[in-house]
Structures are given as C-alpha cells and as structure tokens.
PDB file of N, CA, C and O in Angstrom:
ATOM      1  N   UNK A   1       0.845  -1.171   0.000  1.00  0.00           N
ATOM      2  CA  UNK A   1       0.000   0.000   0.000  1.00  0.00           C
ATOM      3  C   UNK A   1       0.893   1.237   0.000  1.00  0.00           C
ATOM      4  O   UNK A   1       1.870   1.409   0.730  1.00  0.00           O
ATOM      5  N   UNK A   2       0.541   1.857  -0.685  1.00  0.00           N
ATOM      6  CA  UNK A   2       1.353   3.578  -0.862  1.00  0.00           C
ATOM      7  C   UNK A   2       0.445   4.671  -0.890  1.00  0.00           C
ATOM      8  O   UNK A   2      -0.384   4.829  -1.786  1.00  0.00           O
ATOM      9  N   UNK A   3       0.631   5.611   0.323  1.00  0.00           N
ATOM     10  CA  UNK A   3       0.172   6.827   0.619  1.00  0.00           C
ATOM     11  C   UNK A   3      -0.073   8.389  -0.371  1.00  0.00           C
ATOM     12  O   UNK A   3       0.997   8.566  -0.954  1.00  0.00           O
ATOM     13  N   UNK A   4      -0.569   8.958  -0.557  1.00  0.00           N
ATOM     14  CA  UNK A   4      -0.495   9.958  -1.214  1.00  0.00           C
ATOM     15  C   UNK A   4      -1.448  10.966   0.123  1.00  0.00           C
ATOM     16  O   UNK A   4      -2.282  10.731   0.997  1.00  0.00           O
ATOM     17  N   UNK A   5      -0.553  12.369  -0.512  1.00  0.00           N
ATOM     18  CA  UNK A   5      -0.994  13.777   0.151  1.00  0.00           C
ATOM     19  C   UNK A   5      -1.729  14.537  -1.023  1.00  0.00           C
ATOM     20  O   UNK A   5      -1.293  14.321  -2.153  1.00  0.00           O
ATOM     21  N   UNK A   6      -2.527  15.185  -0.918  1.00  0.00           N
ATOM     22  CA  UNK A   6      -3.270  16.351  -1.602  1.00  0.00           C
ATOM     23  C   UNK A   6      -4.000  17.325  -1.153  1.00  0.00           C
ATOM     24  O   UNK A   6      -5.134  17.057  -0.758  1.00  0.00           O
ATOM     25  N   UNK A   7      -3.394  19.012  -1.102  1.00  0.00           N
ATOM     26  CA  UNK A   7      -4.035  19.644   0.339  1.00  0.00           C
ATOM     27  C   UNK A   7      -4.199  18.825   1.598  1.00  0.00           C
ATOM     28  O   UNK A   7      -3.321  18.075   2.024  1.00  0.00           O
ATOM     29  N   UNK A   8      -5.290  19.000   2.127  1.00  0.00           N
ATOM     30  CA  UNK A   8      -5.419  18.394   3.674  1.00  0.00           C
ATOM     31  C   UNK A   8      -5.919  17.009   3.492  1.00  0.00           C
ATOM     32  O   UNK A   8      -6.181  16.358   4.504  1.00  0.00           O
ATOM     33  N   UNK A   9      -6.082  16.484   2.316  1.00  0.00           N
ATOM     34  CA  UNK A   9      -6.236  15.007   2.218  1.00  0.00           C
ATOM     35  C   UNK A   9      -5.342  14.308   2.089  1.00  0.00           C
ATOM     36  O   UNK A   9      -4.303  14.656   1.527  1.00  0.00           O
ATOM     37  N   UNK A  10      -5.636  12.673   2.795  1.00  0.00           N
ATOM     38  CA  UNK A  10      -4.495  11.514   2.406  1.00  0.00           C
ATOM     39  C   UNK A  10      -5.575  10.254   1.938  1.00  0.00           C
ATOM     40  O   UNK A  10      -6.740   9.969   2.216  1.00  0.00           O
ATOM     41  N   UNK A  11      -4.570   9.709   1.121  1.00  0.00           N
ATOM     42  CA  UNK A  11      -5.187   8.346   0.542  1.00  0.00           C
ATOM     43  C   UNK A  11      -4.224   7.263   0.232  1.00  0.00           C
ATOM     44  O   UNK A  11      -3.026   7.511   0.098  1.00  0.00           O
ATOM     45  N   UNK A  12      -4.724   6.041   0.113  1.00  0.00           N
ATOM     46  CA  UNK A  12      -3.956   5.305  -0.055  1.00  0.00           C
ATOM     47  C   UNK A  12      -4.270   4.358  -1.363  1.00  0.00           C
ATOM     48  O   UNK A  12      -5.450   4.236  -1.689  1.00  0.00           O
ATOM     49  N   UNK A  13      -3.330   3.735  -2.064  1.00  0.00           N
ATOM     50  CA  UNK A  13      -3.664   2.438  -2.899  1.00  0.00           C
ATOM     51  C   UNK A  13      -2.998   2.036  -3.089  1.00  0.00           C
ATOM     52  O   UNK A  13      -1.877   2.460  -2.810  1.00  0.00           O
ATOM     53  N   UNK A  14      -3.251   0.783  -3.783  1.00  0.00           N
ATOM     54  CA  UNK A  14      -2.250  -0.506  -4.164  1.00  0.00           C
ATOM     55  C   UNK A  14      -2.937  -0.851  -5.626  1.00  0.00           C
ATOM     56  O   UNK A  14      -4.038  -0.433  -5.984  1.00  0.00           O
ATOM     57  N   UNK A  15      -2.043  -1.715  -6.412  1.00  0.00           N
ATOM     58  CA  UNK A  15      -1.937  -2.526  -7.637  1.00  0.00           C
ATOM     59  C   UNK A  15      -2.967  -4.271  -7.098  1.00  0.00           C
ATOM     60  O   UNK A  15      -2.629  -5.191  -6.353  1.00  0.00           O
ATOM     61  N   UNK A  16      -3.962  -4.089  -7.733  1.00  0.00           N
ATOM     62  CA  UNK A  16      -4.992  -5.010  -7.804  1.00  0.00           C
ATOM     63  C   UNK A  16      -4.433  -5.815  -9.201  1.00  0.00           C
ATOM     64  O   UNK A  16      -4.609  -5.368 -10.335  1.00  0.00           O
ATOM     65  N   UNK A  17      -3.826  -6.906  -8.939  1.00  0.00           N
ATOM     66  CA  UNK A  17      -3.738  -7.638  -9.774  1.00  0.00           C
ATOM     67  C   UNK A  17      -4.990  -9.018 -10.633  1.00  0.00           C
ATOM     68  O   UNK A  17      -4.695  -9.901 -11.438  1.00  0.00           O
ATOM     69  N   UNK A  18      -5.798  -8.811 -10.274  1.00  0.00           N
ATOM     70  CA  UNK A  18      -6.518  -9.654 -10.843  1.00  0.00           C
ATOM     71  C   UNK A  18      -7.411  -8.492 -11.510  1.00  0.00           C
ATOM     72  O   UNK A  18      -7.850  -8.709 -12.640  1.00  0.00           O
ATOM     73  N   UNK A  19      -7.618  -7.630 -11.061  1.00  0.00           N
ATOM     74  CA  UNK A  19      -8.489  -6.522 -12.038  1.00  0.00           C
ATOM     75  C   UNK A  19      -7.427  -5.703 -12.943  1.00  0.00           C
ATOM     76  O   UNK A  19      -7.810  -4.901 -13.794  1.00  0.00           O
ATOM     77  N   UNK A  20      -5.762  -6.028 -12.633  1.00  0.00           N
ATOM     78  CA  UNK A  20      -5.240  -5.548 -13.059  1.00  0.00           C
ATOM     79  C   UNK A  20      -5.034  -3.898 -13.327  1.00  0.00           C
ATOM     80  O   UNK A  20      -4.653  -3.395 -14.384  1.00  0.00           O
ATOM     81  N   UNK A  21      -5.368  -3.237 -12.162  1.00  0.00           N
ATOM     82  CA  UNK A  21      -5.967  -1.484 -11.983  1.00  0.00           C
ATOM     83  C   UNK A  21      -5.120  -1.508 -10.622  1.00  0.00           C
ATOM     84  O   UNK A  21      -4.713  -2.502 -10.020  1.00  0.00           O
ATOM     85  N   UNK A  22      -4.952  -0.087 -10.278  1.00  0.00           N
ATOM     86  CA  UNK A  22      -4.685   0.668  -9.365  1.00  0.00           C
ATOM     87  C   UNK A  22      -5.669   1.388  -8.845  1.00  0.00           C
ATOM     88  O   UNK A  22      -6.232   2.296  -9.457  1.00  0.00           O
ATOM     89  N   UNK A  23      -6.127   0.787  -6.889  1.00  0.00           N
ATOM     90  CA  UNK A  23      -7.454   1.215  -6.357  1.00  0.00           C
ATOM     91  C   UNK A  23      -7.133   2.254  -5.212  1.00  0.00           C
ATOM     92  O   UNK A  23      -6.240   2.320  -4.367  1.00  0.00           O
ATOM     93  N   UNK A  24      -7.805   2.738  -5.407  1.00  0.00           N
ATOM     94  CA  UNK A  24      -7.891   3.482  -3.581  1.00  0.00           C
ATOM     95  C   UNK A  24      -8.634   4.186  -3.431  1.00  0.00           C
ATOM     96  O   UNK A  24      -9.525   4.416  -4.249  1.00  0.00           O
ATOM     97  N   UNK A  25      -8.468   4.888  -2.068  1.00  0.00           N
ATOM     98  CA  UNK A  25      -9.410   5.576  -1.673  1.00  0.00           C
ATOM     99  C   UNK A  25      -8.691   7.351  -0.516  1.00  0.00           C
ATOM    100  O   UNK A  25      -7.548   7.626  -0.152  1.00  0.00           O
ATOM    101  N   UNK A  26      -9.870   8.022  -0.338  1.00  0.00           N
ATOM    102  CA  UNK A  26      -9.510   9.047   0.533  1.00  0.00           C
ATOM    103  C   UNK A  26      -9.356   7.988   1.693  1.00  0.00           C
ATOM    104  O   UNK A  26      -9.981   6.954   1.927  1.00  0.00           O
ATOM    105  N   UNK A  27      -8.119   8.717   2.454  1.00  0.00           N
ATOM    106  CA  UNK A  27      -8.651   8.138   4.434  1.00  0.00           C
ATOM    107  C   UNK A  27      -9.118   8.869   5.296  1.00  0.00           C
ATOM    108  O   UNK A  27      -8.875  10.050   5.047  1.00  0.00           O
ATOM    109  N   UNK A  28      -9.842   8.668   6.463  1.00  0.00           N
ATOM    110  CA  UNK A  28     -10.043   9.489   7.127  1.00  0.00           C
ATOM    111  C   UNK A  28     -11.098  10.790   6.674  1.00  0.00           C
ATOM    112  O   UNK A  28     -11.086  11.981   6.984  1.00  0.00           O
ATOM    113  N   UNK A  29     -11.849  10.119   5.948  1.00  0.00           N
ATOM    114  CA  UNK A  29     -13.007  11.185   6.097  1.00  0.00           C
ATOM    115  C   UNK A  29     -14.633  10.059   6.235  1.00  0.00           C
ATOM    116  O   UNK A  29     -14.725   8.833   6.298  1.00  0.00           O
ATOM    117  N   UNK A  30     -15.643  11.078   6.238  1.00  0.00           N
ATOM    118  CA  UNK A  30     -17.397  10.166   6.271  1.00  0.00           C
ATOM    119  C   UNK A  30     -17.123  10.177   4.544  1.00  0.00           C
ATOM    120  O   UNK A  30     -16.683  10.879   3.634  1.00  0.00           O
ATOM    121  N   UNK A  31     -17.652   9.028   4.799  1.00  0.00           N
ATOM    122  CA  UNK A  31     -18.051   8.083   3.271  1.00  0.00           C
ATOM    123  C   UNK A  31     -16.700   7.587   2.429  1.00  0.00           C
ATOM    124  O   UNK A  31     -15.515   7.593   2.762  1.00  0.00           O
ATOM    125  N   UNK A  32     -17.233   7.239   1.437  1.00  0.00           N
ATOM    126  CA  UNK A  32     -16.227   6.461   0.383  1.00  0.00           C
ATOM    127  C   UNK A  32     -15.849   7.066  -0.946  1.00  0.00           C
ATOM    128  O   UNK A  32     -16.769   7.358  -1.710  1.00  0.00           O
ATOM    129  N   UNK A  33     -14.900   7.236  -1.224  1.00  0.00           N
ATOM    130  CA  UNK A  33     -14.280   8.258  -2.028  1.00  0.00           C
ATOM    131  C   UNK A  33     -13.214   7.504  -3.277  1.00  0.00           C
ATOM    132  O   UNK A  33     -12.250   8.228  -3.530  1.00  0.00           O
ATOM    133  N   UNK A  34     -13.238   6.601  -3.823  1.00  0.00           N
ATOM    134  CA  UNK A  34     -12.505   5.769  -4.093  1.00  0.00           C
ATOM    135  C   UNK A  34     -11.748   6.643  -5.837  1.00  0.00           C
ATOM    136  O   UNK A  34     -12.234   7.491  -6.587  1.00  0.00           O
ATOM    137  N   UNK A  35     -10.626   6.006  -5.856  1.00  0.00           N
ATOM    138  CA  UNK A  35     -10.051   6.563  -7.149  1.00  0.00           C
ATOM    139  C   UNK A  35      -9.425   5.086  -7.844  1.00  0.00           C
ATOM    140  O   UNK A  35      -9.356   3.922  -7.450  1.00  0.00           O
ATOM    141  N   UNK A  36      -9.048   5.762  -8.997  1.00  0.00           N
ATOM    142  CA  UNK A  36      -8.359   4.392  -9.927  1.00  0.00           C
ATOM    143  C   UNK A  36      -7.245   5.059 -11.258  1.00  0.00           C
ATOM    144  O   UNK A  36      -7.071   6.206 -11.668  1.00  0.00           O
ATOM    145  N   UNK A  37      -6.638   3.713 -11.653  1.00  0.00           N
ATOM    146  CA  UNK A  37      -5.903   4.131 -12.545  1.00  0.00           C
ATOM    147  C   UNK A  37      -5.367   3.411 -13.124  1.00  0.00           C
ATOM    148  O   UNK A  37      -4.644   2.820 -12.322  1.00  0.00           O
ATOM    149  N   UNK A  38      -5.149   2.823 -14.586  1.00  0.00           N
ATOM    150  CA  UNK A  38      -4.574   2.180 -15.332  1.00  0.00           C
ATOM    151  C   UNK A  38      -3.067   1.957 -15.403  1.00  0.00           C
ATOM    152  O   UNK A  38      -2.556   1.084 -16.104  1.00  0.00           O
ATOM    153  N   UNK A  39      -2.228   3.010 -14.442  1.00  0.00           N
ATOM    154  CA  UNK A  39      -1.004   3.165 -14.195  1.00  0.00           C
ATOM    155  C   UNK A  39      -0.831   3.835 -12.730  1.00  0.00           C
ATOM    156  O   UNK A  39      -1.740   4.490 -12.220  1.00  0.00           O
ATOM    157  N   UNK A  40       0.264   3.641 -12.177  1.00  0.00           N
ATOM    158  CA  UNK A  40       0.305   4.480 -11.053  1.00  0.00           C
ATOM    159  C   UNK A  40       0.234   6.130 -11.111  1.00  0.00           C
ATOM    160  O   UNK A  40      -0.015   6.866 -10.155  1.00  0.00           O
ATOM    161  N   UNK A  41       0.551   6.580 -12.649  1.00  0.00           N
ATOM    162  CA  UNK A  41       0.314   8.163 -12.855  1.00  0.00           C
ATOM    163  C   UNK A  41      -1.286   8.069 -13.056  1.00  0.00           C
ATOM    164  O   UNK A  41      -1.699   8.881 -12.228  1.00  0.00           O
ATOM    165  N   UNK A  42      -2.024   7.707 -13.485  1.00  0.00           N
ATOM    166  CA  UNK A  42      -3.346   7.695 -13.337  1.00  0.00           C
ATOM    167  C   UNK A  42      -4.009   7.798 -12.258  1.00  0.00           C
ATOM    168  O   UNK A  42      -4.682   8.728 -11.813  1.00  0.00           O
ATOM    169  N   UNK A  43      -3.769   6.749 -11.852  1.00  0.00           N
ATOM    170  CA  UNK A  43      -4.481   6.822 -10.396  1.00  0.00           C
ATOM    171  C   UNK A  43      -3.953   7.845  -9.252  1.00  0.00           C
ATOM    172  O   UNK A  43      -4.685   8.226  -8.339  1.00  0.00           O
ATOM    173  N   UNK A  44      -2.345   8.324  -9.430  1.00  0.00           N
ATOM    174  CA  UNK A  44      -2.544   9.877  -8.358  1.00  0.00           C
ATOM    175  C   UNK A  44      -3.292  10.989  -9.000  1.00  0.00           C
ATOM    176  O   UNK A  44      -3.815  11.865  -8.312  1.00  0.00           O
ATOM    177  N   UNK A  45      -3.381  10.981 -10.675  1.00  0.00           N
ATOM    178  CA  UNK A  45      -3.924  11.917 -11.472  1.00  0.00           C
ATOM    179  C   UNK A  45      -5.604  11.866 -10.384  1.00  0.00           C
ATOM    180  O   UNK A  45      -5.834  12.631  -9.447  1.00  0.00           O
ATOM    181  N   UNK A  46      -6.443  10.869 -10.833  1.00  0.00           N
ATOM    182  CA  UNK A  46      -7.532  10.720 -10.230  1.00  0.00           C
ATOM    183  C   UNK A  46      -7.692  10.802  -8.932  1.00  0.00           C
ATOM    184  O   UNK A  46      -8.816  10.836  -8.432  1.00  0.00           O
ATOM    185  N   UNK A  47      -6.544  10.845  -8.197  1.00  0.00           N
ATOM    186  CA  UNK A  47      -7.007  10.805  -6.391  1.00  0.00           C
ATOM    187  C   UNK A  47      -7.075  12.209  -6.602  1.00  0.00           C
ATOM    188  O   UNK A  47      -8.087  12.590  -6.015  1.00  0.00           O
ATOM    189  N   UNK A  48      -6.428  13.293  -7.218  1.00  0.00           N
ATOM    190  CA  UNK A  48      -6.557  14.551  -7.067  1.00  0.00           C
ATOM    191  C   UNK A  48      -7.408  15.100  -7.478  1.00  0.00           C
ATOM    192  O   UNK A  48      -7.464  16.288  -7.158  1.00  0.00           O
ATOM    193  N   UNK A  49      -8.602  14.505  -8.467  1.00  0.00           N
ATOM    194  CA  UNK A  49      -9.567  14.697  -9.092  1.00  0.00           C
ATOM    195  C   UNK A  49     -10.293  14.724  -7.886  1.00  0.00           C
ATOM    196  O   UNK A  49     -10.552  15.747  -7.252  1.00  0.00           O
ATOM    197  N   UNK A  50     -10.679  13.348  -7.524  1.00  0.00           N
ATOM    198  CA  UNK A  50     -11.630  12.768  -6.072  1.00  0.00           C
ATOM    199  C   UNK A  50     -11.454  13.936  -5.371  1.00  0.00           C
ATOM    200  O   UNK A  50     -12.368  14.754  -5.269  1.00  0.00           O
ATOM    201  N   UNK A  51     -10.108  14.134  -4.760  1.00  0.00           N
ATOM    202  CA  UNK A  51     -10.073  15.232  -3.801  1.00  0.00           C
ATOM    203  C   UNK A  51     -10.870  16.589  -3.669  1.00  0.00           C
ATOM    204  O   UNK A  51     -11.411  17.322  -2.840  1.00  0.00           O
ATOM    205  N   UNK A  52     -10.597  16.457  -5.006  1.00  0.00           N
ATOM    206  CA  UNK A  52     -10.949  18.287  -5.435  1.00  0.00           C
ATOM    207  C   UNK A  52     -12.627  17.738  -5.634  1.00  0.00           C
ATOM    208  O   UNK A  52     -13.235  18.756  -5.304  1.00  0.00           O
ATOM    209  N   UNK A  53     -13.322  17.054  -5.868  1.00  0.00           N
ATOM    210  CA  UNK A  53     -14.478  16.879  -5.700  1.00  0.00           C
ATOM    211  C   UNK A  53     -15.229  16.474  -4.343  1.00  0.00           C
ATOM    212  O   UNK A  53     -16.389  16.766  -4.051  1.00  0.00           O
ATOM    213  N   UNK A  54     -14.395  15.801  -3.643  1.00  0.00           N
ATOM    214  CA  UNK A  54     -14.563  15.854  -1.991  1.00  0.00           C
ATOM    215  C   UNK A  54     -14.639  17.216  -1.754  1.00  0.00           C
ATOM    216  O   UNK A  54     -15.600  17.859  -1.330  1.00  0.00           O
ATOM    217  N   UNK A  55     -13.567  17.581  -2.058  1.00  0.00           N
ATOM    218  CA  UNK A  55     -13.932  19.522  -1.198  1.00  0.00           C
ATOM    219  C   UNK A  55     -15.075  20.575  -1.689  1.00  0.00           C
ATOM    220  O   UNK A  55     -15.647  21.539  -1.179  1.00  0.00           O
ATOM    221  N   UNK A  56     -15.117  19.839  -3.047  1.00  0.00           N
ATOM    222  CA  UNK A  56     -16.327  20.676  -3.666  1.00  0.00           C
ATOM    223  C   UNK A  56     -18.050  20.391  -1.992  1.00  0.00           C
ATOM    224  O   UNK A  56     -18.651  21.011  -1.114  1.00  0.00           O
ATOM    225  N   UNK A  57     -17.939  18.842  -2.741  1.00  0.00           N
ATOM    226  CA  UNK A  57     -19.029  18.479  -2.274  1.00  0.00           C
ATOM    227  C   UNK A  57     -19.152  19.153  -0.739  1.00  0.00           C
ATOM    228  O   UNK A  57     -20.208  19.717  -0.455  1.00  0.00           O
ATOM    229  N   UNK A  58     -17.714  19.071   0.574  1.00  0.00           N
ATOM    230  CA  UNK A  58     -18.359  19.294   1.514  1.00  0.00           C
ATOM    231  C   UNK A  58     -18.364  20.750   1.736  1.00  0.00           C
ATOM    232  O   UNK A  58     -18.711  21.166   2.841  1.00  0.00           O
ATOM    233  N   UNK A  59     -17.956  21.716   0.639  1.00  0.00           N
ATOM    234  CA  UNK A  59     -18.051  23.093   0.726  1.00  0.00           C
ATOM    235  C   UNK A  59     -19.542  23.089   0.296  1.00  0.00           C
ATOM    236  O   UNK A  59     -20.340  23.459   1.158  1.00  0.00           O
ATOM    237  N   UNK A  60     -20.117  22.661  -1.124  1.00  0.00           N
ATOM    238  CA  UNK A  60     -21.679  22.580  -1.041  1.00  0.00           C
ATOM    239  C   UNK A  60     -22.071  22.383   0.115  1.00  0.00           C
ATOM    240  O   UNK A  60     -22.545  23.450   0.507  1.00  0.00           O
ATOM    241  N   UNK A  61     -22.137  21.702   0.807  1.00  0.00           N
ATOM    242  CA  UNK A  61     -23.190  20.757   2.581  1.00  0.00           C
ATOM    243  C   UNK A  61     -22.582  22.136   3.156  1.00  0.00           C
ATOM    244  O   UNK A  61     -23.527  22.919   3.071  1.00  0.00           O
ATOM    245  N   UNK A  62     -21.720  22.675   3.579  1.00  0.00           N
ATOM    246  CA  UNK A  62     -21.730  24.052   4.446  1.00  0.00           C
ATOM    247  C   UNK A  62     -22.892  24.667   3.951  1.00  0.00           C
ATOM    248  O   UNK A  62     -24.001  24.594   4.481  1.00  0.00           O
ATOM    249  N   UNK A  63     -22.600  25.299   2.879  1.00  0.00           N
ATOM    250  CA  UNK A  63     -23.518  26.705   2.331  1.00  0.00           C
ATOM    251  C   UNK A  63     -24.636  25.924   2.574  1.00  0.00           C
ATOM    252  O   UNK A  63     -25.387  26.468   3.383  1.00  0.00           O
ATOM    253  N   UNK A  64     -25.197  24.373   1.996  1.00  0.00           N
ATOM    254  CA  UNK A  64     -26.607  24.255   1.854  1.00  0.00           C
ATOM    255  C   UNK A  64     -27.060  24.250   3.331  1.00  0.00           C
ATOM    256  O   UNK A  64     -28.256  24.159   3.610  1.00  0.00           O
TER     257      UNK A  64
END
C-alpha cells in the first residue's frame, strides 16, 4: 500500500492484480471516495480529481 498527500487530504492504494488497476481511496473522512488508474500516474492523477471533488461536495453541505 502507498500513501499519497493532496491539500489536507491523504489516501492510499495498491496494484490489484486480478483486475489488473490501481485502487484506492480518501482516508479518514465520512463516506467512500474511491479513485483508480490504469497506471500508477493515473491513479494519483484521479485521487486529485476525487479530492478536489470531496472539497467541492463538503463546501456545497456548508452553504446548503
């Protein structure tokens, strides 16, 4: 398993060999946040995606 930072988020994933993909997820927050990637540059590409859509979403739930 290998860690990644992005702003105030961390996540982790590993190489799924039978699906043959790179999985993970945010840690340490409510709910499930999962990212992926056909390569290991993919999948940090996409955790930073997730991220930045995690913060979207819980900046929406403030204002709403």
């Amino acid at each position: 398993m290998k860690l990644l930072k992005y702003k105030n988020l961390s996540g982790s994933y590993t190489f799924d060999s039978r699906d043959n993909v790179f999985i993970g997820e945010i840690l340490d927050i409510d709910g499930y946040f999962p990212f992926f990637g056909d390569t290991e540059e993919e999948a940090i590409q996409d955790f930073e995606e997730v991220c930045e859509c995690y913060l979207d979403y819980m900046a929406s739930s403030v204002k709403g």
